[in-house]
C-alpha positions in Angstrom: 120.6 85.3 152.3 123.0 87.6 153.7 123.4 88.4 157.3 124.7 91.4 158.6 126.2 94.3 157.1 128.8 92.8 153.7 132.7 92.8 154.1 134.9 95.4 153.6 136.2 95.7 150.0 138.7 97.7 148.0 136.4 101.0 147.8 138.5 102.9 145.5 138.0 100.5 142.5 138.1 102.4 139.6 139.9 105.1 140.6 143.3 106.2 138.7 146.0 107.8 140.8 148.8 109.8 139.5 152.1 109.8 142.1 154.5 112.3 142.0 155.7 112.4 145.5 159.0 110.5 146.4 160.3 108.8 149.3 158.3 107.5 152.3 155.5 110.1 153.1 154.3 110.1 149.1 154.8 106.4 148.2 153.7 104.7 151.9 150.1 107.4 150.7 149.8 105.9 147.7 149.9 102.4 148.9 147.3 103.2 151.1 145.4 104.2 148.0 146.4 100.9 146.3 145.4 98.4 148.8 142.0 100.4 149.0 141.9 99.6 145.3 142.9 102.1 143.4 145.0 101.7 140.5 148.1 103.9 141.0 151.2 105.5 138.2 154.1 106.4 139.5 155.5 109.4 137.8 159.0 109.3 138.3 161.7 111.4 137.4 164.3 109.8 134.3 166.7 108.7 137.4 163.9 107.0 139.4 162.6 107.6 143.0 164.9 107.7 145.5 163.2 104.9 146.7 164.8 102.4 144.1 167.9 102.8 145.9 166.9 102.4 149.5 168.9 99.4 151.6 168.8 96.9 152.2 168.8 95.1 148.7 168.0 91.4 147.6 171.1 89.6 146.0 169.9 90.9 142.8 170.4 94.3 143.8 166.4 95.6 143.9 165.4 97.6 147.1 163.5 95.8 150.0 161.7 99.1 150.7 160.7 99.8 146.9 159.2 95.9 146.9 157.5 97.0 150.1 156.5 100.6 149.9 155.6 101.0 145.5 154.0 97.1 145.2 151.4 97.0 142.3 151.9 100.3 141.1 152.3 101.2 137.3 155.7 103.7 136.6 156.1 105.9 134.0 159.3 107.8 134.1 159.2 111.6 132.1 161.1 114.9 132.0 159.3 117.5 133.5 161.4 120.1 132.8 160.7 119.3 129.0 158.0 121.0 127.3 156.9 117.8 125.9 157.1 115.8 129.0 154.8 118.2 131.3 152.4 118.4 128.1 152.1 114.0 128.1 151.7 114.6 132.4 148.3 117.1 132.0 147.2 114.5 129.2 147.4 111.8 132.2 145.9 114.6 134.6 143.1 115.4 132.4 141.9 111.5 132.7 142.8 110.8 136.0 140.7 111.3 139.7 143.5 112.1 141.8 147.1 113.8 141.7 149.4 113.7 144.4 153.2 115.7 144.8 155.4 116.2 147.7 157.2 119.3 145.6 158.2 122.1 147.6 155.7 124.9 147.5 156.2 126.7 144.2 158.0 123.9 142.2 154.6 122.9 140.3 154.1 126.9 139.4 157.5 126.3 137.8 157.2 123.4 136.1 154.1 124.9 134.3 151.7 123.2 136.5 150.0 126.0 138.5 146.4 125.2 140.0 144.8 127.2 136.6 146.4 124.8 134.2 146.0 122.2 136.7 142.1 122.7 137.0 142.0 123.9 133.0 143.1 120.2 133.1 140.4 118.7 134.8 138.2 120.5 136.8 137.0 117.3 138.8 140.7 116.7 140.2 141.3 115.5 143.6 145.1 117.6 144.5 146.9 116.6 147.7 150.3 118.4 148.0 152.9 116.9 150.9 154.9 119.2 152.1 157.3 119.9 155.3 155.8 122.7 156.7 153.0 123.6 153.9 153.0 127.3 151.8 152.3 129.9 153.7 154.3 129.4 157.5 157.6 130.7 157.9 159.6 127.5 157.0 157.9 126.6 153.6 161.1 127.1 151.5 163.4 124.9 154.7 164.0 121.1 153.8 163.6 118.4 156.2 163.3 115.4 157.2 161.1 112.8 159.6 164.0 113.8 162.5 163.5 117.4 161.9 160.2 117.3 162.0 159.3 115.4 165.1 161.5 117.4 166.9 159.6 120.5 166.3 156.6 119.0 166.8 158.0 118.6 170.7 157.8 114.2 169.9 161.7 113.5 170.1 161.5 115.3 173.3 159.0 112.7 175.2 161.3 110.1 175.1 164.7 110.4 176.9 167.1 108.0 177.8 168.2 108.2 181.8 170.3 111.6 181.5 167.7 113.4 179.3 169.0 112.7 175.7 166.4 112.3 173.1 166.2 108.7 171.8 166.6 108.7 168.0 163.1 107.4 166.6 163.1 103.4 165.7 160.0 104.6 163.4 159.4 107.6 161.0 155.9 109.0 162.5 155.8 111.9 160.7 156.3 110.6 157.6 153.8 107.7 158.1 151.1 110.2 159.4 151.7 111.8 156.7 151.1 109.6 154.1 148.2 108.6 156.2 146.7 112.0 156.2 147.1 112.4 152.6 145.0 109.3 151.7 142.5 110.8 153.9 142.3 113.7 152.1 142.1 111.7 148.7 138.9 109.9 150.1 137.3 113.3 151.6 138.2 114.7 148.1 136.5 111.9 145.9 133.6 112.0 148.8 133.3 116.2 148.2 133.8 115.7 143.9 130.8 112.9 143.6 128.7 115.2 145.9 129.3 118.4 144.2 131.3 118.0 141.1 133.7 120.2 141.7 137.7 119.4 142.3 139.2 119.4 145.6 142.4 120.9 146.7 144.3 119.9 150.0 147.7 120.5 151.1 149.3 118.0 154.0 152.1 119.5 156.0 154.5 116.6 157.8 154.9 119.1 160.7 151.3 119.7 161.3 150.6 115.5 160.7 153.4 115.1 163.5 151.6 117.6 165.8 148.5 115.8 165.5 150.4 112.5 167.2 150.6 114.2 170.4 147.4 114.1 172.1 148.2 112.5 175.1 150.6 114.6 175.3 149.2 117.8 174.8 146.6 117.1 177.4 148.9 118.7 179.8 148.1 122.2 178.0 144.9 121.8 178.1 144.8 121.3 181.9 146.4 124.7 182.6 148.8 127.5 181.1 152.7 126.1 181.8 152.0 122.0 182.5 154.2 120.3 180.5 154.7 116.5 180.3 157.5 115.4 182.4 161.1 113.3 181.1 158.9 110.4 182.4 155.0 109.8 183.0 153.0 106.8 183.6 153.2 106.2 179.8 156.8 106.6 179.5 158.6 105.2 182.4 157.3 106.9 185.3 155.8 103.4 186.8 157.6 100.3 186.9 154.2 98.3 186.1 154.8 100.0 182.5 157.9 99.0 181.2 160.1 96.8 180.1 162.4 94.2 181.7 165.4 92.0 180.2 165.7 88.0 181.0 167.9 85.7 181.7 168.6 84.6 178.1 168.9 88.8 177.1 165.5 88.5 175.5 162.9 91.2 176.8 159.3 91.2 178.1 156.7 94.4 177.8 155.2 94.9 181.1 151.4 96.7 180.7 149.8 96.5 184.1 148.2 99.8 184.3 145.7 98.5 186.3 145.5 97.1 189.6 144.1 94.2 188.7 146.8 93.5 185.7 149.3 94.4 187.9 148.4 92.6 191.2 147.2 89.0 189.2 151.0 89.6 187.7 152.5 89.7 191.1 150.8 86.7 192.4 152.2 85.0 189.0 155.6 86.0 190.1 155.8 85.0 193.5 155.5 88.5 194.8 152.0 89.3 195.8 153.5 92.1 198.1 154.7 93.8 195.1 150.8 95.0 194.6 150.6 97.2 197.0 153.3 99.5 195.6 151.9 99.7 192.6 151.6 103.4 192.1 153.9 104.9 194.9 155.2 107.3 193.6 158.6 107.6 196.0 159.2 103.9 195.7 159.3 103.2 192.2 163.1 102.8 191.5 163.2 100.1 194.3 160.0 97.9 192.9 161.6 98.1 189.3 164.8 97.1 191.0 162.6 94.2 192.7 160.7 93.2 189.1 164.0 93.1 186.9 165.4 91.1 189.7 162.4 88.7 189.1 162.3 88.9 185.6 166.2 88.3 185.2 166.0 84.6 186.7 164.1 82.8 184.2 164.3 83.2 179.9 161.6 85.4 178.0 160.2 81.8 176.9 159.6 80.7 180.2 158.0 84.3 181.4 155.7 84.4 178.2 154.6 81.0 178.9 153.6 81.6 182.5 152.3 85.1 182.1 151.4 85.6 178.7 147.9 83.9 178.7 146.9 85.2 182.2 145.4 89.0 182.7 148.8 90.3 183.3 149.2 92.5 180.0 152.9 90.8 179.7 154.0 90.3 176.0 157.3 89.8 174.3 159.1 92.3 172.6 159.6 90.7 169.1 161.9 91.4 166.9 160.3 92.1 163.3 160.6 88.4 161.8 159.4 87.4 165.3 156.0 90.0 164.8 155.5 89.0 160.9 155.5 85.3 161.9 153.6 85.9 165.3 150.6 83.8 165.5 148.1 86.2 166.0 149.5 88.0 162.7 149.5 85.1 161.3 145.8 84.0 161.8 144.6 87.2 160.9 146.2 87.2 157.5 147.6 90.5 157.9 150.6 89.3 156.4 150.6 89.3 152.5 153.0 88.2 149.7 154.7 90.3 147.4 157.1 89.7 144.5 160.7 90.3 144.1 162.0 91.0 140.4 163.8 87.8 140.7 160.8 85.4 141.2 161.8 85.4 145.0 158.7 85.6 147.4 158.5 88.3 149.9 156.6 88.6 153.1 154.8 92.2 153.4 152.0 93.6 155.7 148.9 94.0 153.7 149.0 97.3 152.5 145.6 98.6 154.4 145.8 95.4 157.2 142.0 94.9 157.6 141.4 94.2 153.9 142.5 91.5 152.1 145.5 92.0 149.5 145.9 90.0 146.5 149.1 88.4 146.7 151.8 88.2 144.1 152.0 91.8 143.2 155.6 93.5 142.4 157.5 96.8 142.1 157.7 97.9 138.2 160.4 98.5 136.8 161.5 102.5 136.1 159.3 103.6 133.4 157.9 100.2 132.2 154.3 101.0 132.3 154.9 103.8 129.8 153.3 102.2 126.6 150.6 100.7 128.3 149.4 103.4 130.3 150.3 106.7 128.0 148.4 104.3 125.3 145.5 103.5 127.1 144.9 107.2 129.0 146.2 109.0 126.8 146.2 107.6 122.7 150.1 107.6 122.3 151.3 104.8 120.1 154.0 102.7 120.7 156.4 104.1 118.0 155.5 107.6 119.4 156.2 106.2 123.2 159.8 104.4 121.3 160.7 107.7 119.9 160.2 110.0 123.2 161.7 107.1 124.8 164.9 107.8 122.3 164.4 112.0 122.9 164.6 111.2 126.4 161.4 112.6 127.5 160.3 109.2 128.2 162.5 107.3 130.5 163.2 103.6 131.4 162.7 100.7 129.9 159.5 99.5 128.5 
């Protein structure tokens, strides 16, 4: 007898996705979609995703990020500016749930995919355009990148260095939200297509996704016409109980303690119950960070974490990224999955959605080499017909 409400479990089994974005935002959506279940082609253009090539590489020469980011999808590789090579891509759309491109706005009209023949195609088809600013603002036709676009969205400017430089972003946020927005359109769209049958079209713009990061932020509009979040708040350096702090062996500690009671259990750790007491004055928080690094600078991170990490202090190391994928918390969870390299090689890879479990094993295909199976299965071309658009070069890659 079961107890409670059952596990979670991939949700979008059954579900075919075609991928036509590139680069991060499109391919870190799809694998999203992919760890949720779904079975997801790559439709790449004859010279791959841009992807392929990112650094760094294995000593075979495949990219770390494609093993990462395109795990356990199918690719097919065709020539969309051939008439023949769009006509074998509506064949896919018309038995597929879900379509995805990060074209600019206007490229798919030209390419002979416009929303009639699109819909013509199949009616019940979930759309999700990425896009940098979306069709109808006054940058739709500007590129950009992840940089560009958090620094509209007013991100690059909440974190400055000590003379008020903007720090350049360890992590691509806009891009990440949005591929993360984009999968959550897919699930609203098959949501709104089994309740009412009809397709769904949404369009995700990376500037509006990077907007949507700044809540905190943004609270000080809400409060009143002209209050703007300063170079540094309690969140971003204004306090010295919320920082960070280098040892004496050049390793660093995160410091947390909002709270009083954080903060003062870490002072009496220290040595330094006094500190507690200056906790949040304002005019005197140069001299306590002064007095904490000073602490903090005597003994090695091991030695801090030991003392402090266990206690209610809110004191962690700052790992580097082989630290975090083999911390033990990560590592008890399971959130850490296996993928494979195209030379047998095992490689270590956050599951792709981190609270459900991922089957491990799974690889990046190789440009184009799903074409026979999935072309034969979705759409009835035979093999000799894939061999000889493989030959006309509608068809690329290898099979």
């Amino acid at each position: 007898m079961t107890v409670g409400l059952p596990p979670a479990r991939p949700s979008l089994a059954g579900v075919t996705v075609l991928d036509l974005t590139r680069l991060l935002p499109g391919n870190y959506a799809t694998l999203l979609l992919y760890g949720l279940g779904a079975e997801v082609i790559k439709i790449e253009e004859l010279t791959g995703d841009g992807t392929r090539a990112a650094p760094p590489y294995s000593e075979a020469g495949e990219s770390g990020p494609n093993v990462v980011l395109n795990r356990g999808k199918a690719s097919v590789a065709l020539d969309l500016k051939a008439a023949d090579g769009v006509a074998l891509l509506v064949g896919l759309i018309g038995q597929a749930d879900v379509l995805l491109d990060s074209f600019r706005p206007g490229v798919l009209d030209r390419l002979g995919l416009d929303p009639a023949t699109l819909a013509g195609a199949n009616p019940r088809l979930v759309h999700v355009s990425l896009t940098a600013f979306g069709d109808d603002g006054p940058y739709q036709a500007l590129p950009s990148h992840d940089l560009n676009v958090q620094a509209l969205a007013g991100i690059l400017s909440l974190s400055v260095d000590d003379v008020g430089r903007p720090a350049m972003p360890a992590i691509q946020a806009a891009d990440l939200a949005t591929g993360m927005h984009a999968a959550l359109a897919v699930l609203a769209g098959l949501r709104a297509v089994d309740r009412d049958g009809q397709g769904y079209r949404a369009q995700v713009a990376m500037a509006d996704a990077a907007l949507s990061l700044t809540p905190l932020a943004a609270g000080h509009l809400a409060a009143g016409a002209g209050s703007l979040p300063g170079a540094r708040d309690m969140l971003t350096g204004a306090l010295a109980c919320y920082g960070v702090y280098r040892c004496a062996d050049d390793g660093w500690l995160a410091v947390g303690a909002l709270e009083p009671k954080f903060f003062g259990r870490l002072c009496a750790l220290l040595g330094h119950p006094e500190y507690a007491a200056r906790q949040y004055d304002l005019a005197g928080q140069d001299q306590l960070r002064a007095d904490l690094a000073a602490v903090f600078a005597g003994r090695p991170r091991a030695a801090w974490v030991d003392l402090l990490a266990s206690e209610d202090t809110c004191v962690t190391p700052v790992n580097d990224l082989a630290e975090a994928f083999a911390d033990p918390n990560a590592t008890a969870r399971g959130v850490i999955a296996t993928a494979a390299r195209a030379d047998g090689a095992v490689a270590p890879v956050v599951r792709a959605v981190p609270w459900l479990v991922e089957p491990p094993g799974a690889g990046a295909a190789g440009l184009g080499s799903d074409a026979e199976a999935v072309l034969g299965r979705l759409s009835g071309v035979g093999a000799e017909e894939v061999a000889d658009l493989r030959r006309r070069g509608i068809v690329g890659g290898a099979s």
